[in-house]
N, C-alpha and C positions, 0 to 999 in steps of 0.2 A: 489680777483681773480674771472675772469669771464669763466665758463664751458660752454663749449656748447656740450650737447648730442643730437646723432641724434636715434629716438627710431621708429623701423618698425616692421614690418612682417618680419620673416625669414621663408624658406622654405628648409628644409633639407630632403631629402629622402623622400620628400611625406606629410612630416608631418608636418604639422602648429604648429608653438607654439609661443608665447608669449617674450615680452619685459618686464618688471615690473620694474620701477626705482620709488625714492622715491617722494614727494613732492616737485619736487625741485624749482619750481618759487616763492612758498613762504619761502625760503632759499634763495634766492637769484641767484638761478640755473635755466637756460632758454633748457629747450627742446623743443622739436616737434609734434605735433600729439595733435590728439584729446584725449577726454575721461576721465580715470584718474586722479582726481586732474587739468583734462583741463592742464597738461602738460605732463604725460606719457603715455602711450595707456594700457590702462585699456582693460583684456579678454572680447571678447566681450559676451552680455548675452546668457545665458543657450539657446538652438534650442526650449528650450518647456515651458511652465511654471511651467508643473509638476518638472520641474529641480529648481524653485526656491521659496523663501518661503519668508514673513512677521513677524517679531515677537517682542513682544512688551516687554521694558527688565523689570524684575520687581524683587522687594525686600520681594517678599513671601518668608517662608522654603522652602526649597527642600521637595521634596517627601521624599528622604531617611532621616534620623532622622541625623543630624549634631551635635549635643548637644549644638548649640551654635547659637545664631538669627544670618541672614542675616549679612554680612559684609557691611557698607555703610561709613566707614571711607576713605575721600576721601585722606588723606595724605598732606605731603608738596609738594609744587614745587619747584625746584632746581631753582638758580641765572645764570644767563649769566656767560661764561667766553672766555677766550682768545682762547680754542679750538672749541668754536662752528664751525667756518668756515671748520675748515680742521675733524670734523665731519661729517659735512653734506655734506664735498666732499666725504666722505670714503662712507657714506651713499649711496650719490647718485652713486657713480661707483659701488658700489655692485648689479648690475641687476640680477638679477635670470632669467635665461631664461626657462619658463615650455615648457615642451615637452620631448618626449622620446628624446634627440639628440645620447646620447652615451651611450651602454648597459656597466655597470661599476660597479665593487664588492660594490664600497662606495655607491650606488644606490640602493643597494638592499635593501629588506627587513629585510632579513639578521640583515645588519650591523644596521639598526635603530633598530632593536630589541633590537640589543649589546651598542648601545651607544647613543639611544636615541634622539628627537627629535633636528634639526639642526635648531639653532638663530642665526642673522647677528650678526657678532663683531660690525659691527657700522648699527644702522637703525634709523628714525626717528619715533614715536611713530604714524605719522599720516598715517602712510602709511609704511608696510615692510610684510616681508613672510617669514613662519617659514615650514622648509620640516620634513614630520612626516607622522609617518604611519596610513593607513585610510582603515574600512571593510567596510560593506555593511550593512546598518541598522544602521551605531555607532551615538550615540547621539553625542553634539558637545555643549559646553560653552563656552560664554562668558564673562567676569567680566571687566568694564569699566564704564567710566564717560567721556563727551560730556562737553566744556564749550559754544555752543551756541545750538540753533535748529538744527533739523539733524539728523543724524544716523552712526550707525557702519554697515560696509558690510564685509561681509567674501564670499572671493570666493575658493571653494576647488576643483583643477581642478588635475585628477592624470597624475603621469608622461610618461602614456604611451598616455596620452591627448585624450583617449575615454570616460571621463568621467566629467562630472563639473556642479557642483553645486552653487547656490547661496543665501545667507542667508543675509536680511536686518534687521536691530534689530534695533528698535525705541528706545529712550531713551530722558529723557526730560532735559534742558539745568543743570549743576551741578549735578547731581543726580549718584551717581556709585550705580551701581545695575547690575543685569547680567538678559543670556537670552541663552534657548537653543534651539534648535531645533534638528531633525532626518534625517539622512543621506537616502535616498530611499535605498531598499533593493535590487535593480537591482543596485548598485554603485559599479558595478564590480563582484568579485566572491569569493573576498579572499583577505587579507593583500597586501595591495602594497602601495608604496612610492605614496603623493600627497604634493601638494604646497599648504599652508593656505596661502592665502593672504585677512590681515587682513587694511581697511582703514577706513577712515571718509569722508562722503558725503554730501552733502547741503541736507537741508529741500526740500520734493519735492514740485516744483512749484513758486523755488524762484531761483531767478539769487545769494545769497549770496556764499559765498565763505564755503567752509568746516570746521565745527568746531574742534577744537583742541581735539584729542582723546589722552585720554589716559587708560591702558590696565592695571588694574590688574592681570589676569587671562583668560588661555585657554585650554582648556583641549578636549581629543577626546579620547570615546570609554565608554563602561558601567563603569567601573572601575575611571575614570579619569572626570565621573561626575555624579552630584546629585546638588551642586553647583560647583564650582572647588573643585578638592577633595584634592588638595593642596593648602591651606587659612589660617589663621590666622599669618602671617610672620610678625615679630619682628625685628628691628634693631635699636639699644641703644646703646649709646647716641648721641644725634644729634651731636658731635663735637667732633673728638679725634686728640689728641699733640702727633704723636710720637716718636718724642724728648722725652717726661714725660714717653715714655711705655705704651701709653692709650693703650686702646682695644675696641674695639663693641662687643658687644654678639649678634645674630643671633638666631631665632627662624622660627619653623611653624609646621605645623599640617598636618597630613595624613591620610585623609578617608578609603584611599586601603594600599593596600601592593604593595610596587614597589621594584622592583629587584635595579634599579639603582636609581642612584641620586648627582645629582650636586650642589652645592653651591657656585652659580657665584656672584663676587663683580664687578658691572655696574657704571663704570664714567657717571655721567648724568650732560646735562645743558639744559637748553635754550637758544635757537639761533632763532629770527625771531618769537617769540613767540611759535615754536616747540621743543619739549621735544627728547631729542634727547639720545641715550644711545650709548658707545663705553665698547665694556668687555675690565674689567681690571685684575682679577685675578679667580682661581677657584679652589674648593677645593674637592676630591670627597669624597662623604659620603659613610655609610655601608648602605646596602637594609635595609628598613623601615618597620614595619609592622603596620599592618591595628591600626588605632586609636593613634596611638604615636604621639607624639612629636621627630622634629628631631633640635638640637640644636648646635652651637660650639660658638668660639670666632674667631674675625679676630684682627691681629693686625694693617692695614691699610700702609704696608707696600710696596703698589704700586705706585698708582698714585697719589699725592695730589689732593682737590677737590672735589665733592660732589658724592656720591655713594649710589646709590642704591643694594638691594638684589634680585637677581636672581634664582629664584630653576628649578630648569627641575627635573620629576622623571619619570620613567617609568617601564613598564612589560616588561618582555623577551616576543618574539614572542611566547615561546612555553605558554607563560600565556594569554595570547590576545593580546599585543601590546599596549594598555591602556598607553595612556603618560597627563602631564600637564608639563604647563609652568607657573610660576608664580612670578610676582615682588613683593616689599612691597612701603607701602602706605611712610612706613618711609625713610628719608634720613639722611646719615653718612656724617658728612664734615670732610675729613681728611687733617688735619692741618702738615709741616712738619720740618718747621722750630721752 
């Protein structure tokens, strides 16, 4: 199947905002426009350079004490399968469009407070955007590994689109390690809805193509970093029958105290050499408090195929809004006949 997106400027009531579509000509998917991946029209940069920043990722402790050395377990990669294609269709038709368009209860602050930071059902790992609440000053993590030259880019632009920032984080080819940086103190006034859009960009000064990213971990606000303050995630055993009644056990670890918390089971493959994830199931947990372990079992009783672990946890507004997101390094092949 051949897509053709056309991806522009829209101008709604004054206000400029954004197209964001995935990686799609190395999927197989032809759009239009500069920028981006050179196929989707990537925000264009920050008006100042105080709006944007350099940071180089690295595998020191955090400042805050973690009890446990840096994470650099780069994980398995999941195998090709028969839904790659109609993945990275779902992928690419999920466009986010940033900008204020429509003042909406689900937009608010509010409701992220309550239900926490919003992940694409389907995205590709090289390029997607996660809507999550952002103040003024909040530090910001990132946990990843690069398999060529290159870098990770995060752009955090909020949704009333007066404000955007942009964060380059070096990283050397193989190597997962993270990297944080600070939100300026002028980034607004108070808790509001923004778009992370997180991608992969060529080495600067080469014509090569974008290395393959993939994202352990992201987190925004004091609470939701020191490293990722949701890490150490667990899922055992590589393989469950369940026909036999296997089960996975699920684990991880929590720095803060989060009011909520999800426990999503992510179908992943490769397609085109991009790691691509579609949610498949989700289970929700009880609030976590600071330093525990949060743990269950799955029985694998959704999708056959290879799955990865998903957490999202978060603060109530009235705690600060402090959220992560975070996959694990492990992958579950759920077997079904």
């Amino acid at each position: 199947m051949h897509c053709v997106f056309h991806i522009k400027h829209i101008k709604i009531a004054r206000l400029r905002v954004f197209l964001v579509a995935a990686p799609l000509a190395a999927l197989g998917v032809t759009a239009f426009g500069q920028g981006l991946y050179q196929t989707a029209q990537s925000p264009p940069p920050p008006s100042s350079n105080s709006d944007s920043t350099t940071v180089p990722a690295t595998r020191q402790p955090p400042v805050r004490n973690e009890g446990h050395g840096t994470e650099t377990y780069p994980g398995h990669q999941p195998h090709g399968s028969d839904n790659g294609p109609a993945i990275a269709a779902g992928a690419a038709a999920s466009v986010v469009i940033i900008g204020a368009l429509i003042a909406h209860d689900l937009n608010s602050p509010g409701h992220f407070g309550k239900d926490g930071p919003e992940v694409p059902k389907e995205f590709d790992m090289n390029g997607f955007v996660i809507k999550g609440l952002v103040r003024p000053n909040w530090p910001v993590v990132l946990d990843f590994v690069l398999d060529s030259p290159g870098a990770a880019q995060v752009d955090i632009i909020t949704a009333d689109n007066k404000h955007h920032y942009r964060a380059i984080m070096t990283n050397g080819p193989n190597r997962r390690a993270y990297a944080i940086f600070h939100l300026p103190r002028d980034f607004g006034k108070e808790a509001q809805l923004a778009f992370y859009q997180i991608h992969s960009i060529p080495a600067a000064g080469t014509n090569s193509p974008p290395p393959r990213l993939r994202t352990f971990g992201i987190g925004a606000g004091d609470k939701a970093v020191g490293s990722v303050a949701i890490d150490q995630l667990t899922f055992q055993p590589a393989t469950i029958h369940t026909s036999m009644q296997e089960f996975a056990r699920f684990g991880f670890h929590a720095h803060s105290a989060f009011d909520g918390v999800r426990a999503e089971f992510v179908f992943t493959t490769l397609y085109n050499g991009h790691l691509l994830v579609e949610k498949d199931q989700e289970e929700k947990l009880p609030p976590i408090p600071e330093g525990e372990r949060g743990a269950g079992i799955w029985n694998g009783n959704g999708k056959a195929g290879e799955h990865m672990l998903q957490v999202r946890a978060w603060r109530g507004l009235e705690n600060g809004g402090d959220w992560g997101v975070a996959w694990s390094p492990d992958i579950v092949d759920v077997i079904q006949q």
